[in-house]
C-alpha positions as CSV (number, residue, x, y, z in Angstrom):
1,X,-14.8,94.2,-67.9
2,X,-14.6,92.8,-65.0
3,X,-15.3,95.2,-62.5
4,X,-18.8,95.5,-64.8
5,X,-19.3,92.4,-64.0
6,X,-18.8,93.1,-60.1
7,X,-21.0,96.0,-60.8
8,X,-23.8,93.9,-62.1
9,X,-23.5,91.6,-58.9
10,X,-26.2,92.0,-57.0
11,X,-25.6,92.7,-53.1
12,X,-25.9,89.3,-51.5
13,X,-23.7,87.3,-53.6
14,X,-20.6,90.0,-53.4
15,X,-21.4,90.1,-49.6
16,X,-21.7,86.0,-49.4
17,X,-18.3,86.2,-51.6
18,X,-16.8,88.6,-49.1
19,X,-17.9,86.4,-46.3
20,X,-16.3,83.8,-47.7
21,X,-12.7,85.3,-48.2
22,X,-12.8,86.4,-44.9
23,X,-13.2,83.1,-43.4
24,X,-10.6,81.7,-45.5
25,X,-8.1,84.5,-44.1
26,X,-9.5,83.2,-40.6
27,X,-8.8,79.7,-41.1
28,X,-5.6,80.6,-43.0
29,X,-4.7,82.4,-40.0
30,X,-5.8,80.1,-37.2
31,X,-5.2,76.5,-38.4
32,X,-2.0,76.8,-40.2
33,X,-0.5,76.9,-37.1
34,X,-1.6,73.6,-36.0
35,X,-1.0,71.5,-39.4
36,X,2.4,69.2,-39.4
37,X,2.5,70.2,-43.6
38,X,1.8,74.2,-43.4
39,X,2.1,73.9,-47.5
40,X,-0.5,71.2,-48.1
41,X,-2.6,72.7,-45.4
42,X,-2.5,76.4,-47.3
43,X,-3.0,74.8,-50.4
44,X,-5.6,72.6,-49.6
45,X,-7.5,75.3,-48.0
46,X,-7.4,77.9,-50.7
47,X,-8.5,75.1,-53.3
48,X,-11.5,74.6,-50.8
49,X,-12.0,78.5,-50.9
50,X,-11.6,78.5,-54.2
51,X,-14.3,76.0,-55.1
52,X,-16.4,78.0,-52.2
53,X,-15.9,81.1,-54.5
54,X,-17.1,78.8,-57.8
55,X,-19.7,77.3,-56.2
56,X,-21.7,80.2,-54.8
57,X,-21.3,82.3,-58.8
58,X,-22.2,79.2,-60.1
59,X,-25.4,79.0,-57.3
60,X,-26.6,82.4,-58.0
61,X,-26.5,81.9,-61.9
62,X,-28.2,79.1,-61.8
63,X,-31.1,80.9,-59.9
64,X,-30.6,83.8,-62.0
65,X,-31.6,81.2,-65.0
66,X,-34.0,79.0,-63.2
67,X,-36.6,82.0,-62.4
68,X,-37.0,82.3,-66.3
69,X,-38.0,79.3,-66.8
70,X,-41.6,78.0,-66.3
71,X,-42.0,75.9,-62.8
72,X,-40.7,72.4,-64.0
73,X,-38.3,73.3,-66.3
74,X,-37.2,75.2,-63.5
75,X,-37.0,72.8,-60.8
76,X,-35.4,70.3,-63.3
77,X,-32.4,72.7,-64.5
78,X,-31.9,73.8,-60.6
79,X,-31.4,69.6,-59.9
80,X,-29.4,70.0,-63.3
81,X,-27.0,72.4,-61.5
82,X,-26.8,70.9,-58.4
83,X,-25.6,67.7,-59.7
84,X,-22.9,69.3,-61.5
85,X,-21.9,71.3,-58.4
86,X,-21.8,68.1,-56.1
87,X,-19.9,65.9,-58.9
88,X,-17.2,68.6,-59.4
89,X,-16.4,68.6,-55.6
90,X,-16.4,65.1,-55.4
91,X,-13.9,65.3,-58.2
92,X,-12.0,67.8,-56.9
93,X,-11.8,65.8,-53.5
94,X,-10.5,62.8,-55.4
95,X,-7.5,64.8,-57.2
96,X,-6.2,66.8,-54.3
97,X,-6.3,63.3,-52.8
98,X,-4.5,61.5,-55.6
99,X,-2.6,64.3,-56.6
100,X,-1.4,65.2,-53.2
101,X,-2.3,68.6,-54.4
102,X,-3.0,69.6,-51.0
103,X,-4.8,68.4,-47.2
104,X,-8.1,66.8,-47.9
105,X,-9.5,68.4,-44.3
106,X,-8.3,71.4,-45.3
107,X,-10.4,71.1,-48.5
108,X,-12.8,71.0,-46.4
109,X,-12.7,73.4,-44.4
110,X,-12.5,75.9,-47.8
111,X,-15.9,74.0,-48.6
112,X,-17.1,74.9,-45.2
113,X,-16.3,78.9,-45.8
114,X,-19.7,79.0,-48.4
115,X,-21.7,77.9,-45.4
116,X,-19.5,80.8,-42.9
117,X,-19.8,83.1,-46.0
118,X,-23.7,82.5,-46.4
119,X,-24.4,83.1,-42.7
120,X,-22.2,85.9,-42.4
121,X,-23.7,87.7,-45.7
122,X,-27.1,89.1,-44.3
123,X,-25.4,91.2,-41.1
124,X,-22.6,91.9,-43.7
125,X,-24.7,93.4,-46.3
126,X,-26.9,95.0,-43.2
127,X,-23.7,96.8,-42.3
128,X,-22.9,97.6,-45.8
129,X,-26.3,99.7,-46.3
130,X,-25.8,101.2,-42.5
131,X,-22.6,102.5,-43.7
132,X,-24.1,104.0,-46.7
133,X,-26.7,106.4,-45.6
């Protein structure tokens, strides 16, 4: 089931997704080192990832579903899914925060991994289709 799922993927978003795992590893790798709580800092980072992860399925079904709409119910259901995106990070912010579920920065810096992860994707999947010929 799920590895259909993969399957049905189409290129960019497993190589964005890739992308952004790999920067997590990074950050995991560099940064730790400098944190006073290496815990909260872990945690907090791989919640960020995590969200990174949600947000950028959640991005590409939303454009999956918008282009089979008509041009303003399209435009209104892409704002639609924005605003849900932005409110659960704010969310999300606000627990870690309250909860002291893990470092705010390093939240973050997880979020900052679907930027990383969307750059990195088009030489990534460039590579990719390189390798396969």
């Amino acid at each position: 089931m799920i590895r259909n799922w993969i399957n049905s993927m189409n290129m960019t978003i497993k190589t964005m997704l890739i992308g952004i795992l790999c920067f997590g590893v990074f950050f995991q790798a560099v940064f730790v080192w400098l944190a006073s709580d290496k815990a909260a800092f872990t945690a907090g980072l791989w919640i960020g990832v995590g969200i990174s992860v949600f947000m950028a399925l959640h991005m590409n079904m939303s454009v999956e579903n918008a282009v089979e709409r008509d041009g303003e119910a399209a435009s209104g259901y892409m704002r639609k899914m924005y605003v849900i995106r932005t409110v659960l990070v704010i969310a999300l912010f606000f627990a870690v925060y309250f909860l002291k579920l893990g470092n705010v920065v390093a939240v973050f810096l997880g979020l900052f991994t679907l930027k990383l992860g969307a750059y990195l994707s088009v030489p990534l999947k460039k590579y990719i289709e390189k390798r396969k010929r």
